[in-house]
N, C-alpha and C positions, 0 to 999 in steps of 0.2 A: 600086858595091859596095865594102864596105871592105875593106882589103886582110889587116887583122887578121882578122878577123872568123871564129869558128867555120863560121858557114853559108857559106861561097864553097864554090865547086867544087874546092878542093884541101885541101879538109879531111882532119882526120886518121881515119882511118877505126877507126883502134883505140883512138881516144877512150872514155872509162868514164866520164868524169864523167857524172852523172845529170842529168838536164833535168826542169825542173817546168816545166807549163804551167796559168797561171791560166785560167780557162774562163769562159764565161758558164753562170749558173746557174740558168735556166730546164731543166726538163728536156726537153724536146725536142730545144735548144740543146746540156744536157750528154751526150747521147747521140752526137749529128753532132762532138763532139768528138773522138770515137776514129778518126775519120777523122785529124784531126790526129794522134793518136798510132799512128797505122799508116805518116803518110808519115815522122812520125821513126824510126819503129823501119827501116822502108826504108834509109832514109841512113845510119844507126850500130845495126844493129843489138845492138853491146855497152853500149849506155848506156842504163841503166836512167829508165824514164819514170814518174813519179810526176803526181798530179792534185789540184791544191786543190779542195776538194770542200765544199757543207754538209755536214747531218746531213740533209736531206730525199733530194740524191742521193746519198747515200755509199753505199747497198745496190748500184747502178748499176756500181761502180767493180769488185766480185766480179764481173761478168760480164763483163769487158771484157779479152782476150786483149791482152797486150802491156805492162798496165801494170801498174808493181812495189805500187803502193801509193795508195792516195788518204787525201790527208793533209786530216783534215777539223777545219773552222774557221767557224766562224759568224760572219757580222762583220753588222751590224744595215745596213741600207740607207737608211736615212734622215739617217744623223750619222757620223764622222769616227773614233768612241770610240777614240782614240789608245790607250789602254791595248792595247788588242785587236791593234791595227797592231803596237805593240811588242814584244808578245809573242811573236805569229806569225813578226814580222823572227826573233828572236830562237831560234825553230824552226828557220827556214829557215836561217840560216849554221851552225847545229850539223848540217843536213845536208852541207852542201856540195858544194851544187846550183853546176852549171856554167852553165846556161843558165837562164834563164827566160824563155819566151812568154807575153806580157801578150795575150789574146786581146780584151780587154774597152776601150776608148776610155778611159774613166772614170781619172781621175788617182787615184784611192783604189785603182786596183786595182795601182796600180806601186808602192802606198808599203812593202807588206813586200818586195815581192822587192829593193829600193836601200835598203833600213835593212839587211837579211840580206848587203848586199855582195856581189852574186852577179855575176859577173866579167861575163857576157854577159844583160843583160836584153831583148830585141826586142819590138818593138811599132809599130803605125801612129803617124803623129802625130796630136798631138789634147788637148787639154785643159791644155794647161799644161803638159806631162810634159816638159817638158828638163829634166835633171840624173834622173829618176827611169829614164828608158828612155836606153841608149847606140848601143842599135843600131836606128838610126830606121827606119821602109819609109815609104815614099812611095807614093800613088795610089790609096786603098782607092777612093774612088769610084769611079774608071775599073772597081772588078770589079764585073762583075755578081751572083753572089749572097754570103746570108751564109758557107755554105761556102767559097768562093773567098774570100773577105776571110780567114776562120781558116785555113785550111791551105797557103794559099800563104806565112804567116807560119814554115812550117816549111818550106820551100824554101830554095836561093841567092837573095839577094836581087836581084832583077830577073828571073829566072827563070822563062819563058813557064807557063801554066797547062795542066796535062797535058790530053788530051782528055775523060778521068776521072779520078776523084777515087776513091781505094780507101773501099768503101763500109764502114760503121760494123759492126761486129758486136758482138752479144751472146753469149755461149752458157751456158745451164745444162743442165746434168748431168740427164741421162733420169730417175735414179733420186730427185733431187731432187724434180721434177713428181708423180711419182709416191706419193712421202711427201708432197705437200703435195693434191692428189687428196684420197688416206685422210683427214690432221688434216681437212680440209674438209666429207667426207663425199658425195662428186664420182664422182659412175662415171667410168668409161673410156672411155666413147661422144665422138662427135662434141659440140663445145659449138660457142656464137657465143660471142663475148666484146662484149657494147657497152661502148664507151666515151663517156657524152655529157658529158661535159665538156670544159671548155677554157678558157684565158684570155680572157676577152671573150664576152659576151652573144653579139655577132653570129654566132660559128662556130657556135655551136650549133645544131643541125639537131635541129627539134622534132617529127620522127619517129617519135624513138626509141621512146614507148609504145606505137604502132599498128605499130610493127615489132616490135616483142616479142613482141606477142600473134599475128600470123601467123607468127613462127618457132615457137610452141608448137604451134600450129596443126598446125604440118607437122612435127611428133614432134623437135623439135629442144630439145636444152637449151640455155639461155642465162642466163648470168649480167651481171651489170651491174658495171663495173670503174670506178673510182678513188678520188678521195681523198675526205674526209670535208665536203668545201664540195659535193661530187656526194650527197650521202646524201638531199637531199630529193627531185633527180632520179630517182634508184634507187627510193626510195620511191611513187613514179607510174609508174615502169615497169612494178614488181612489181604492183601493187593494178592495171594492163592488163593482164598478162599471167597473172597469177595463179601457183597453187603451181610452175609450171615456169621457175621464174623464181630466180635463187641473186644477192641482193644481196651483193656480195663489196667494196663501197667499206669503205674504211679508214686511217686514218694510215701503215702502212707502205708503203711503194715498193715493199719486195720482195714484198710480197701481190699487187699488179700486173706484176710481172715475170713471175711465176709462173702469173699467171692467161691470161696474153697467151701464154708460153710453152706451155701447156694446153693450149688454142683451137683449133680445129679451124680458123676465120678470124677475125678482129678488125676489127668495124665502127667507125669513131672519126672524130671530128671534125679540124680539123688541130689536133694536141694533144701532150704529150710521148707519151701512150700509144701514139698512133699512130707515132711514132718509133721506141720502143719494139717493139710488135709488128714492125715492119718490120725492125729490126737483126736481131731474132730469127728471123725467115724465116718467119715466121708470114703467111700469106694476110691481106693487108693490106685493105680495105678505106678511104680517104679521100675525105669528103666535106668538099667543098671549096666555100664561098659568098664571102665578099667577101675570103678569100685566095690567092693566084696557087699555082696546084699547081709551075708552072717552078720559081718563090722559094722555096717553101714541104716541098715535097712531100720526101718521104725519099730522099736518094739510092739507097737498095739497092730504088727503083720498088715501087709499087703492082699487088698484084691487081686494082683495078680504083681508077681515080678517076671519084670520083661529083659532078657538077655539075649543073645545071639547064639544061633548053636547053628550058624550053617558049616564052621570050623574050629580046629581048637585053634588058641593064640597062644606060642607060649607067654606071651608078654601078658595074659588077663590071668588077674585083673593086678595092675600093678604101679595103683595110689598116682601117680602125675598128673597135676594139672596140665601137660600139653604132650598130645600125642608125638613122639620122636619117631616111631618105626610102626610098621603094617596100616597108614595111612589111616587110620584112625577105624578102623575094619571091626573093631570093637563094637561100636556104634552103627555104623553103614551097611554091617550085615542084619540090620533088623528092619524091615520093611513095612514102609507105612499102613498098608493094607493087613498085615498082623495086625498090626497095635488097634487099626481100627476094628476087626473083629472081634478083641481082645472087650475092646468098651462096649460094644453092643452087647459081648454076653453080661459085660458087669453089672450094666444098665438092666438088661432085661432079670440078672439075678435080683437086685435092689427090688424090684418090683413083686417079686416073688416073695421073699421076706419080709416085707410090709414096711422100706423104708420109705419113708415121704418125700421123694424127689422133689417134689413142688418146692418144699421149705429146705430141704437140708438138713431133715433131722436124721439120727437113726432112733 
């Protein structure tokens, strides 16, 4: 451990400087961040935690208890655009940020926070980063998940891994849901919320139209949630399941935050949405084919995880985005009529422990 070093255990506890922490920007990834910024708020809670953010998560950052601000910046991911680097630097030391957690490997992601001069930058080693990170960690491979790689970066360095990890929270405001209900034109009643999307062909679980149409079946509304690459999805679900069916995909985030928040339970693939509803305390629902629910799965646990067990595969679960062999049987052995009995007990259990389906609270 170093002996300067902000993070040791004899840190100054009425510290103020403010900490940015770079994140990984996938949203499922930026959701399991506030994990990270719950064990910092733990250790200092007088030091304001800020979040470099895109513009695709930046809606994400108003729901998340603890941080002062997300500071948002698009930097292209294909090329270096030094202008963009510069500028940002050039943001970041007018704040005067005391820390920064580099959560990302990627040597592009330490170049604003050491242009901005920001006294403590932390980070694993990895990529060519001496001179951009000063306060090195050692061993990322020895941890077993991604979680554990991110949030032990906000610990004393060497510092055993807790037995849990403080799980991610969302929260939006009752009355919120409820104005977004009305603009939508949404009763009050019990919804499903599907979400079939996800990064990668393989996760997806080709279900979801013949479980739509037996949630209508069984007096159930459902609406089909994400972003605008799901609109053709949505569009087969609905023409299954017909008029009781509310396509709700769209370019904003917060249109799915809200929709998930809604939801009576949320069916989803392993996806940010499914992060998502779970932060939110929403009856979760993860169906899970060739990625590991242990690795993968939300810390704040599943209503239920949905896998396949009519056969073993050697191939499950084994991280590709595109099914190459047993025709995608991962997925296809799970039957929509499962899944839908699966929601109706989650549903009827919600009711039973006094969450308010109407609104989406727990």
């Amino acid at each position: 451990m170093n002996a300067d070093s902000q993070f040791s255990e004899d840190a100054d506890p009425d510290d103020t400087r403010p900490i940015l922490i770079i994140p990984y920007m996938w949203i499922g990834d930026f959701v399991r961040n506030h994990t990270v910024v719950r064990v910092l708020k733990e250790r200092w809670p007088n030091r304001p935690v800020d979040l470099l953010t895109t513009s695709l998560c930046a809606p994400l950052v108003d729901y998340m208890p603890g941080v002062r601000e997300g500071i948002v910046w698009d930097l292209p991911r294909g090329r270096l655009a030094v202008a963009r680097q510069l500028a940002l630097g050039k943001l970041l030391r007018e704040r005067n940020y005391g820390t920064a957690l580099v959560l990302p490997r990627t040597w592009k992601a330490a170049i604003a926070p050491a242009l901005a001069g920001i006294p403590e930058r932390v980070g694993f080693v990895g990529e060519f980063r001496f001179g951009l990170l000063n306060r090195w960690r050692w061993g990322e491979k020895k941890l077993p998940r991604f979680i554990d790689k991110n949030a032990a970066l906000a610990q004393p360095d060497g510092a055993p891994l807790p037995p849990e990890w403080p799980v991610p929270q969302l929260r939006v405001p009752a009355e919120d849901i409820v104005r977004w209900r009305q603009a939508n034109g949404l009763s009050a009643g019990a919804a499903v919320a599907l979400a079939p999307g996800s990064v990668g062909v393989s996760k997806r679980w080709t279900g979801y139209p013949e479980a739509a149409r037996l949630l209508v079946e069984r007096g159930l509304e459902v609406w089909v949630v994400g972003g605008p690459g799901e609109k053709g999805l949505a569009q087969e679900i609905v023409a299954a399941g017909g008029p009781g069916i509310r396509d709700l995909t769209g370019t904003d985030l917060r249109n799915g935050v809200l929709a998930m928040a809604a939801a009576g339970v949320a069916i989803s693939n392993d996806s940010g949405l499914m992060h998502i509803a779970a932060a939110l305390g929403t009856p979760t629902m993860g169906i899970f084919g060739p990625t590991s629910p242990y690795l993968w799965a939300p810390l704040n646990g599943l209503a239920a995880t949905v896998v396949q067990d009519k056969e073993k595969l050697s191939c499950q679960p084994c991280q590709s985005t595109i099914c190459k062999i047993n025709d995608h049987r991962c997925m296809r052995n799970i039957a929509a009529s499962e899944v839908v009995g699966i929601a109706q007990t989650v549903l009827a259990e919600s009711r039973v422990t006094g969450r308010d389906i109407e609104h989406g609270q727990s």
